[in-house]
N, C-alpha and C positions, 0 to 999 in steps of 0.2 A: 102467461107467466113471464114470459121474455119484458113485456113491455112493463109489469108492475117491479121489475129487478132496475130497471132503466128509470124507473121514475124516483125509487127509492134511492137510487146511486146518487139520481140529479139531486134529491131532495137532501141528502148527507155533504153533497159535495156544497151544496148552496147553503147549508148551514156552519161547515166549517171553513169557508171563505172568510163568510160574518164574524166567524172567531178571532180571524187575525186585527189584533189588537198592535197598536203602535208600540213597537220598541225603540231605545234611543239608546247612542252611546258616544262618549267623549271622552278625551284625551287632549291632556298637553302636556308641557317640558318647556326643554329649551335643548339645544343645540349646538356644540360646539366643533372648531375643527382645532385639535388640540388647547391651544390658550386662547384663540380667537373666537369669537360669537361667530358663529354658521348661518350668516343672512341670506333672505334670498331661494332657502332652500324648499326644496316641495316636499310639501306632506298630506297626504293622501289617506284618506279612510273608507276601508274596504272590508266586503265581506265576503270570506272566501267560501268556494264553490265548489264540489267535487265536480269532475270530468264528465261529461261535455260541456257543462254549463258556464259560461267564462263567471270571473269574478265580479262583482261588483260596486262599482263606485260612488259609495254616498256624499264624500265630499272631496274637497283640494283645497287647502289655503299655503300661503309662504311662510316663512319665518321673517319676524320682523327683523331689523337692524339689532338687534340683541338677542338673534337666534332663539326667538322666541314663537312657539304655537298654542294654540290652540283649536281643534279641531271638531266636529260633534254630526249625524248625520240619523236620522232618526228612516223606519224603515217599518211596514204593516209584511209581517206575518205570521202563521200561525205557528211556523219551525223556532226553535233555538237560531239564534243570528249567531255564526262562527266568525267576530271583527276584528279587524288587524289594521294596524299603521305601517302605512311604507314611506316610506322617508327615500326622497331623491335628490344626490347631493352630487360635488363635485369637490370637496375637501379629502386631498391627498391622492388627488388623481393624475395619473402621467398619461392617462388618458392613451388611444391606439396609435404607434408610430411614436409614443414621446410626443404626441399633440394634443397637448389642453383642451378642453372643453370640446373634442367633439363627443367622449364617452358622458356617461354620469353612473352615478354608484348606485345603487336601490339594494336598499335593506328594510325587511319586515320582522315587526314585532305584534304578535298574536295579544289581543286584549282578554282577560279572563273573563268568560260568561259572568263571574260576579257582577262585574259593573253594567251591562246589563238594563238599562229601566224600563219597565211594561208602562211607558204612556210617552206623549211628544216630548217629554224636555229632558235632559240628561238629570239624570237624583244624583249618582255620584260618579265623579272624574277619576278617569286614568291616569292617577299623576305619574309622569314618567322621568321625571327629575330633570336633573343636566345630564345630556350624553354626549361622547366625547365619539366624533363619529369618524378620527382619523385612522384608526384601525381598521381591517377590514373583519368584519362580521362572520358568522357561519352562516354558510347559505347565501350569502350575498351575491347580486349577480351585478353585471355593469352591460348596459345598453349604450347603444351606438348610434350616433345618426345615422349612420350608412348601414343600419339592418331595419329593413322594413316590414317586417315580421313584428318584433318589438314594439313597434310605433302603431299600430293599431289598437284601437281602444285608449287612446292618451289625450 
């Protein structure tokens, strides 16, 4: 009995493997740091993960010279993808000590399962407009070169 329980688990479990189907999702904007285009800056697409499991990173690209992105990372499986943008910037930073660029600012923005598409290529984009990323965010955190905790996984 034991081993027909075992073959049945394996034969469920090998069949909804096969199910996960390619999901895709994309996002873009543009980026500002008050009046100025936010070049340069890192944007990251990820999908987040309950505890223990770290998060996941399907893509990175920059922002062009016109704080400009666009981002897109496609991903096989058979759960709901929970994806989000994190944006890593240094606009309106005094950074630790009043020294510039050793901190950066990281702020995420949750993408709604709408967007969403069950096959390889993104159906519909994230438009995330112009954001003005001198403000500081709710939930925003700022990472440090000198914490090496942080810097793993990057």
């Amino acid at each position: 009995p034991d081993m027909q329980l075992l073959v049945l688990s394996s034969a469920l479990l090998a069949a909804s493997v096969a199910s996960a189907a390619q999901q895709s999702i994309g996002a873009r904007g543009q980026l500002m740091c008050g009046d100025q285009p936010l070049a340069n800056a890192e944007v990251k697409l990820w999908l987040l993960h309950t505890f223990p499991r770290p998060d996941t990173n399907l893509a990175t690209v920059k922002t062009d010279s016109q704080g400009r992105f666009q981002v897109q990372g496609t991903d096989s499986s058979m759960f709901t993808l929970d994806p989000a943008v994190r944006f890593y910037h240094r606009c309106n930073n005094k950074g630790l000590f009043d020294i510039p660029n050793l901190c950066q600012r990281e702020s995420t923005y949750k993408i709604p399962t709408s967007y969403i598409s069950s096959s390889g290529q993104v159906q519909r984009w994230y438009e995330m407009g112009t954001m003005n990323m001198e403000a500081k965010q709710k939930g925003e955190e700022t990472h440090c070169a000198g914490n090496p905790i942080r810097a793993i996984g990057r």
